[in-house]
DOBADO-948751 format. One record per residue (C-alpha): residue in one letter; z, y, x. Coordinates in nm, 3 decimals. Example, Ala and Ser with C-alpha at 12.3 -4.5 7.8 and 13.67 -1.06 7.14 Angstrom:
2
> residu	w	v	u
> a	0.780	-0.450	1.230
> s	0.714	-0.106	1.367
***
This chain:
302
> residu	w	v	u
> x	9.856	11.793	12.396
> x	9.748	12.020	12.659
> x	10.027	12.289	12.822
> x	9.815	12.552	12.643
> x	9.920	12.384	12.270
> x	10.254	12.320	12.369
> x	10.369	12.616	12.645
> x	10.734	12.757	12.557
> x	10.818	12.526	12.242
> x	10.895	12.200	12.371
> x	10.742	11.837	12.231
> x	10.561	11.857	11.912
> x	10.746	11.679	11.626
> x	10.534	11.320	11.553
> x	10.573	11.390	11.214
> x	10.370	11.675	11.225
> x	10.092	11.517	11.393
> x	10.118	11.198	11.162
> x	10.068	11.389	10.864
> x	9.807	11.636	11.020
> x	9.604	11.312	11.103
> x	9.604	11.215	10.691
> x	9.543	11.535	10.589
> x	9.208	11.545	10.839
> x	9.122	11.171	10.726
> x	9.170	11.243	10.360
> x	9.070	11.583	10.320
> x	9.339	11.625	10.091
> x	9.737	11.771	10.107
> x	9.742	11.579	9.802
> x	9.604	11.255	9.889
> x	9.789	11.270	10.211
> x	10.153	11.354	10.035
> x	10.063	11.007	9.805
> x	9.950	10.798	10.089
> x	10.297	10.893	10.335
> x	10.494	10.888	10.056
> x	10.581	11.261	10.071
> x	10.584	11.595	9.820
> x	10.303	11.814	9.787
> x	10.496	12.079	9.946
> x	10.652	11.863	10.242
> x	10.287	11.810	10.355
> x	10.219	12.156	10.284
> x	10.544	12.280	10.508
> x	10.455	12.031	10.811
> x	10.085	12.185	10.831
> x	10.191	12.482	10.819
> x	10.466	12.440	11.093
> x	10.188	12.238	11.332
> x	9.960	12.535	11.271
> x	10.241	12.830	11.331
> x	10.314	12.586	11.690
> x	9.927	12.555	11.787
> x	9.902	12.955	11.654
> x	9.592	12.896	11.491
> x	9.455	12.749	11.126
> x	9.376	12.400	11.164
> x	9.225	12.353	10.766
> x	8.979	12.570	10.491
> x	9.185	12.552	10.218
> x	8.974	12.474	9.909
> x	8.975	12.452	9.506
> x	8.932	12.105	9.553
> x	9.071	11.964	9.925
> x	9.023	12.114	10.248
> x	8.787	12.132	10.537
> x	8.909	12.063	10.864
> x	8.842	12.390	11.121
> x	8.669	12.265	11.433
> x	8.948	12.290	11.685
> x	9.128	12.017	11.354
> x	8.839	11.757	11.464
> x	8.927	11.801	11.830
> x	9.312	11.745	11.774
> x	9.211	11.430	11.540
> x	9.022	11.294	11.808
> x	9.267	11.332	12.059
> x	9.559	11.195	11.854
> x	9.349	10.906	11.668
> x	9.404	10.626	11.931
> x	9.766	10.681	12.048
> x	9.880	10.738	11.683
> x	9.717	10.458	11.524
> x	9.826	10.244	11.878
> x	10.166	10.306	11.810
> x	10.174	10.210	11.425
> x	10.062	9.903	11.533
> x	10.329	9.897	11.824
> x	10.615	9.970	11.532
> x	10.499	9.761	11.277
> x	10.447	10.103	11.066
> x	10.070	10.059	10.948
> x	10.117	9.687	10.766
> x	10.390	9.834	10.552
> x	10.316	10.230	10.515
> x	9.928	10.226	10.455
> x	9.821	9.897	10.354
> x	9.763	10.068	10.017
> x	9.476	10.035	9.741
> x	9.129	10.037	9.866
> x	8.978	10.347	9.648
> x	8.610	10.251	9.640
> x	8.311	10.389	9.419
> x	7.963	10.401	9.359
> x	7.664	10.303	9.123
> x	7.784	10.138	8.800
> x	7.516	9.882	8.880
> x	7.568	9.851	9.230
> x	7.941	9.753	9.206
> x	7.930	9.525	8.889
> x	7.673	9.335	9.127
> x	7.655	9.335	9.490
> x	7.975	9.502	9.560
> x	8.236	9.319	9.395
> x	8.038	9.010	9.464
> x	8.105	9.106	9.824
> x	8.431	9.204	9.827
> x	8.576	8.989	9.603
> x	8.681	8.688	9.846
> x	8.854	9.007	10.052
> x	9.179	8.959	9.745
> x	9.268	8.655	9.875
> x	9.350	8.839	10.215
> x	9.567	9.081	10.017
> x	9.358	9.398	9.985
> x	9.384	9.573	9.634
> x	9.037	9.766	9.530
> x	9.059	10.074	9.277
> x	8.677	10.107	9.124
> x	8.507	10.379	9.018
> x	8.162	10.444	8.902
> x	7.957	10.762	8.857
> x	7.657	10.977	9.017
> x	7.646	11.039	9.414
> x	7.746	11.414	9.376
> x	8.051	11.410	9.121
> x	8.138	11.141	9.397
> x	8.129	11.238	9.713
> x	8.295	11.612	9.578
> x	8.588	11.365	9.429
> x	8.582	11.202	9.817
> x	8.629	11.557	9.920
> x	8.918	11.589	9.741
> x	9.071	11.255	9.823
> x	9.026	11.063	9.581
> x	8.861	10.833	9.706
> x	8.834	10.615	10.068
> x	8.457	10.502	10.050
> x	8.185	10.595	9.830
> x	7.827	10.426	9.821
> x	7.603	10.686	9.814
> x	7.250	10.767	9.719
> x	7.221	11.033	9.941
> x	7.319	11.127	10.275
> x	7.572	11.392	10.259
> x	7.558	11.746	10.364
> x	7.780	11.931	10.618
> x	8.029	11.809	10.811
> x	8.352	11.748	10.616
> x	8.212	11.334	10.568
> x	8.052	11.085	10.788
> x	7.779	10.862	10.636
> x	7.652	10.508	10.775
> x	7.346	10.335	10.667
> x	7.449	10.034	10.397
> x	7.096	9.933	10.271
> x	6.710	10.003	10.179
> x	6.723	9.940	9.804
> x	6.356	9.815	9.707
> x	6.218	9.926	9.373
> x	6.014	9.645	9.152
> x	5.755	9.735	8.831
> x	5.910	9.466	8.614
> x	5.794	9.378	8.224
> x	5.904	9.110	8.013
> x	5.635	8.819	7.973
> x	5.528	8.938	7.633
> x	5.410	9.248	7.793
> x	5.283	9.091	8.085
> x	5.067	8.888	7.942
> x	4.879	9.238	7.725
> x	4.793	9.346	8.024
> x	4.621	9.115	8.202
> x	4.262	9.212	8.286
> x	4.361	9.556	8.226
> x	4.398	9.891	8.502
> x	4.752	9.969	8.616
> x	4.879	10.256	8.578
> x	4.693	10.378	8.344
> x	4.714	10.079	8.076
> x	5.117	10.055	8.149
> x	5.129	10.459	8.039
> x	5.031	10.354	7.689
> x	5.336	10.088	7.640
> x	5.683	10.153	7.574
> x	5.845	10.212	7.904
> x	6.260	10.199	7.962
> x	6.408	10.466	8.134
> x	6.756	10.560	8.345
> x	6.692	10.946	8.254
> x	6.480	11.155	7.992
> x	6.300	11.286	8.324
> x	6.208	10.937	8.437
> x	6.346	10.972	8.814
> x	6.301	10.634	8.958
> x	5.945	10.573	8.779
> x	5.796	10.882	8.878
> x	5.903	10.801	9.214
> x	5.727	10.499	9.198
> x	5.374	10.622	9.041
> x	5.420	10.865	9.354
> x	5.414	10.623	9.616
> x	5.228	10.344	9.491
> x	4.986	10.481	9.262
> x	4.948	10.857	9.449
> x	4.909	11.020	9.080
> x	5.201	11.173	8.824
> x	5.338	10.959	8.533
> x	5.272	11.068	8.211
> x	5.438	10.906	7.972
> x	5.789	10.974	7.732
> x	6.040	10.701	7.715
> x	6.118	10.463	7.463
> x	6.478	10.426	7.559
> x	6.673	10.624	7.789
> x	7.024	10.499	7.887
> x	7.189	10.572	8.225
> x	7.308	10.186	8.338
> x	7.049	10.029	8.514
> x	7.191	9.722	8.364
> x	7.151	9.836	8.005
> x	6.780	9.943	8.110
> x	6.781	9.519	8.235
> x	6.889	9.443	7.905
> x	6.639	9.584	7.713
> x	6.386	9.447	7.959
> x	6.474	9.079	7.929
> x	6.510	9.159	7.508
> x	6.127	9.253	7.504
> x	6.134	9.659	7.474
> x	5.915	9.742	7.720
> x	5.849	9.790	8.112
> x	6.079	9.975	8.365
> x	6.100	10.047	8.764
> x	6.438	9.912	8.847
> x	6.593	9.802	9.197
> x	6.471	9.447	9.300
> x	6.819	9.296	9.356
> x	6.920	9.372	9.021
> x	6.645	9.178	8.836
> x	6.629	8.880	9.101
> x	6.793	8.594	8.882
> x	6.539	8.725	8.592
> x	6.229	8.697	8.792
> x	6.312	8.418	8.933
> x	6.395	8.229	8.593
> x	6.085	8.409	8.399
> x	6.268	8.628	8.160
> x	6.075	8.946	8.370
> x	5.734	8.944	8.528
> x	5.675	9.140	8.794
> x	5.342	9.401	8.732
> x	5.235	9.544	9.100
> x	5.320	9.438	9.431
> x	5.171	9.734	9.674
> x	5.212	9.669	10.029
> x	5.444	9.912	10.099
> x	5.714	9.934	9.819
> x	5.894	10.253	9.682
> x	6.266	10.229	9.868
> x	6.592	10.434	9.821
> x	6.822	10.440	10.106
> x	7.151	10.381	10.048
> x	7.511	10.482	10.227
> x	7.837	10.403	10.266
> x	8.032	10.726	10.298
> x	8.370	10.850	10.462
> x	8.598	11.084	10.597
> x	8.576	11.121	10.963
> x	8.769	10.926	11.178
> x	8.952	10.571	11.115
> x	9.160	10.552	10.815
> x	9.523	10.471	10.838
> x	9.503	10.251	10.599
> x	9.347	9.903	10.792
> x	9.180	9.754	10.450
> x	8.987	10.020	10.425
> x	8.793	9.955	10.738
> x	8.860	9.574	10.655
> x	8.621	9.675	10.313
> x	8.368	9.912	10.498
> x	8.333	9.670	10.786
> x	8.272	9.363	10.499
> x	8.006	9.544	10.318
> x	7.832	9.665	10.590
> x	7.828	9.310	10.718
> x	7.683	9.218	10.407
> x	7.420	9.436	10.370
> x	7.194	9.257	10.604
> x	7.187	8.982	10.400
> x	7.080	9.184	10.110
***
């Protein structure tokens, strides 16, 4: 802390900084009070103390979270090393934040790759919470600490979470072989717009990004089925009910076995860019970087 920070009132209580430091990585009084095993208010009292000592507002307070103030990054920066150095140095860390690994994303994406990947990490003792849902509701949960890493869609916006680069999900036109096999001879896209076509969502997101970039022309065409699980849209693939745009390591084992044909191949195939999202800074909690670090490691396999 500089003389500025501290002039006239002494040493700054550790306590303060400890819990300013999960309030900043959490973005939540909440989530922080849960994680140091302390009330609602305690964390509440302690912030405000630090903030009535540095005689200036450290946090946005919000409906749901807060949003650290810039001179907040700063101090989190400054206090990030020596803090997290002397957990380690006490044996605090191990004990105090080895807690639950709150990770969430894609329904598809973590009943596949991700717990595939992560799931040799419970033999080392780290406990995952899942949850699935849509980018947005996410990453405003993440905001409000609920949870430690999301895999996003998207990149997010602003400054309040820091996203890395998981993986470039490829997109496949997939049919099953009874559908395959009407059109041979015949003119994609135009012959596909007549069949029954599977769909994530009534406005046909993924396909129309497809026809976009492959075929440079709109799709016109109304779905058969709608459901939002890309594995329920697999499911009525492999059954017979039509054709679908879905990502290519979800329907891998199925090409490879037969059950789905693949229609097009362009050169350059439609991608969506994926990310693994946090808070800024390191969590205090080690398996949470032990998680990020695994899946990011993984990714380049994918």
């Amino acid at each position: 802390m500089s003389d500025q920070d501290t002039h006239g009132f002494g040493p700054l209580d550790l306590n303060l900084l400890r819990t300013f430091l999960a309030v900043h990585r959490l973005g939540s009084f909440t989530a922080a009070a849960r994680r140091l095993g302390l009330s609602q208010s305690t964390v509440t009292t302690q912030i405000r103390a630090l903030e009535n000592r540095l005689g200036r507002e450290l946090f946005e307070r919000r409906a749901h979270g807060v949003t650290s103030l810039p001179h907040a990054d700063e101090l989190a920066t400054r206090l990030s090393g020596p803090l997290d150095q002397l957990a380690d140095i006490t044996g605090e860390e191990p004990s105090s934040t080895a807690g639950p690994v709150h990770l969430a994303g894609p329904a598809e994406f973590m009943s596949t790759l991700g717990l595939q990947t992560l799931a040799p990490l419970v033999a080392q003792g780290v406990r995952l919470r899942v949850a699935i849902g849509l980018t947005e509701p996410l990453l405003e949960e993440m905001r409000a600490g609920r949870h430690d890493l999301v895999v996003a869609t998207r990149r997010p916006r602003g400054r309040t979470l820091q996203a890395e680069l998981l993986a470039d999900e490829e997109f496949v036109l997939v049919a099953a072989p009874v559908w395959a096999e009407q059109l041979m001879g015949q003119e994609l896209p135009t012959a596909l717009e007549s069949l029954p076509m599977i769909a994530y969502a009534e406005d046909l997101p993924i396909a129309r990004r497809y026809w976009r970039h492959a075929f440079d022309r709109r799709l016109h065409v109304q779905a058969a089925i709608t459901i939002p699980d890309l594995r329920s849209v697999l499911t009525a693939l492999t059954a017979g009910a039509g054709w679908s745009v879905v990502p290519s390591y979800l329907c891998r084992t199925e090409l490879a076995s037969g059950a789905l044909r693949l229609l097009h191949q362009p050169e350059d195939p439609p991608i969506n860019t994926a990310y693994l999202v946090q808070r800024p800074g390191s969590s205090i909690n080690p398996h949470v970087t032990l998680v990020r670090e695994h899946l990011l490691a993984a990714a380049k396999t994918w």
